[in-house]
N, C-alpha and C positions, 0 to 999 in steps of 0.2 A: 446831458443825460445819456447814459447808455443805455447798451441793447437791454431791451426785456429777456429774460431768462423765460421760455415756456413750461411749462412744467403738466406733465399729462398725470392724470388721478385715476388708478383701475383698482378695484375689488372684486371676487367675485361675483356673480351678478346672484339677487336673495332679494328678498321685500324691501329691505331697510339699507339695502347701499348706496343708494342717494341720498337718503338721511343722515349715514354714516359721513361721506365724503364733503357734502355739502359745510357742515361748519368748518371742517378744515379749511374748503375752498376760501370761506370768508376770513378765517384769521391767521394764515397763511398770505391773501391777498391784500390784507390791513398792518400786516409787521412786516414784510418783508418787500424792499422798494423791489421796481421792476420785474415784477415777474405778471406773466399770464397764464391762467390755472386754465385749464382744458378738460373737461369733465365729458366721460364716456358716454356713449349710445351706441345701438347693436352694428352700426357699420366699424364702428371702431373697433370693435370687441373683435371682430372677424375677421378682421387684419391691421393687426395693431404694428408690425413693421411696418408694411408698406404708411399708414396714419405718422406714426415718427418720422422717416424717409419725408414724407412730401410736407410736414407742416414743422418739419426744422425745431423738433421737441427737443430741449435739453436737456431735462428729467423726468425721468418717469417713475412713480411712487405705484408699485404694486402689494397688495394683501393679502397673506398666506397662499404666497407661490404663484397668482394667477396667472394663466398663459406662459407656466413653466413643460408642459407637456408640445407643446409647438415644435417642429424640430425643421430644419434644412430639409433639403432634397438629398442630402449628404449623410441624414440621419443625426446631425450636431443640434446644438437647442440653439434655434433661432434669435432667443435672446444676446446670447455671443457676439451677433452679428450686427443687432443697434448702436446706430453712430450716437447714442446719447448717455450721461450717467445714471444710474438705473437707484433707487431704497428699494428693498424687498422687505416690508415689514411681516415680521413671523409671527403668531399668536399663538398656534398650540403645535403639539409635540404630532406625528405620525399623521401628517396632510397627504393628502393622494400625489402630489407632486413630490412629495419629500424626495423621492429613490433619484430626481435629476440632481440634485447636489452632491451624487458622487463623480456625474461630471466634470469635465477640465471647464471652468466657470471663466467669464471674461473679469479683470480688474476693476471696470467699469463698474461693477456690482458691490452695491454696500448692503449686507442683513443686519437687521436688527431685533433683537427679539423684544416681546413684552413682559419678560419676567428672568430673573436671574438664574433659577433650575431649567428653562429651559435653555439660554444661554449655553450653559455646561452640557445640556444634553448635546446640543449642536455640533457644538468643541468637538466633543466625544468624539460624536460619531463620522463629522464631518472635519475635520482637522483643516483642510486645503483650504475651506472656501475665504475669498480673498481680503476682506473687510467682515468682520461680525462683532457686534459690541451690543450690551441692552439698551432699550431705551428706555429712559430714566423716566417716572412720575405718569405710567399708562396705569389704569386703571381695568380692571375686569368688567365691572359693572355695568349696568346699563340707562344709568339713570340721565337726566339732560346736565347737572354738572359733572360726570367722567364722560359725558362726550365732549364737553368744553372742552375739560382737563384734558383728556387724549391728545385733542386736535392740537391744542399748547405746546404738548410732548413732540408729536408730531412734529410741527412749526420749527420747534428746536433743531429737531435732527435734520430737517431741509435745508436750514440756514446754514449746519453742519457743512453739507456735503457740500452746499453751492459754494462754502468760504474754501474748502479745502479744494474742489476742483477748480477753482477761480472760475466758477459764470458767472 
């Protein structure tokens, strides 16, 4: 058996994002061999490099932008600088972090949006950024099957990134 792939789960922090994150964590941790799901608390939230650095995270699965306003000592976005491959899932169009993807972005960075208009909007405006594709079968809603369906969606695009970077 090989290594586990780690994989770290951040969303904004709201009432409902551990709810949110939670069925991912289980079918996510049920389809895809070897991995270890790592769900956030407020030490993590606080220094989310230094938590990748010392617990050897492979990927990290962020939600609309989180801990995109972080930056160096250098003034560069902090995320550039994680040794691991990064999903940025996007949900809507004009997030408070948006204005950092006119930044030089690291490669390591895959976005993804949830709907195909905002896709284009991205393009648009963001042309550079290094990996951006929709993800296929996310749902708006809020109900307990499109949080399944989500996490499914979800599930796909992880298996995505881990086939393509080979973890």
């Amino acid at each position: 058996m090989g290594k586990k792939c780690k994989i770290l789960l951040l969303n904004p922090p709201s009432d409902n994002a551990i709810q949110q994150l939670e069925p991912l964590r289980d079918i996510v941790s049920a389809n895809i061999e070897n991995v270890n799901i790592v769900m956030p608390n407020a030490s993590v939230r606080n220094d989310i490099s230094g938590f990748v650095k010392r617990e050897a995270v492979d990927l990290m699965v962020t939600f609309d932008l989180y801990g995109f306003e972080r930056s160096t000592l250098a003034g560069g976005l902090s995320y550039n600088l994680l040794p691991c491959k990064q999903i940025h899932i996007i949900t809507e169009k004009n997030l408070p972090n948006e204005k950092y993807l006119e930044n030089p972005l690291s490669i390591a960075m895959f976005f993804y949006c949830t709907e195909e208009s905002l896709y284009h909007y991205l393009l648009g405006k963001y042309p550079d950024l290094p990996y951006l594709e929709t993800l296929k079968g996310w749902k708006k809603e809020n109900g307990t099957d499109c949080v399944q369906q989500n996490a499914e969606a979800l599930c796909k695009v992880i298996e995505e990134v881990i086939d393509i970077c080979h973890l």
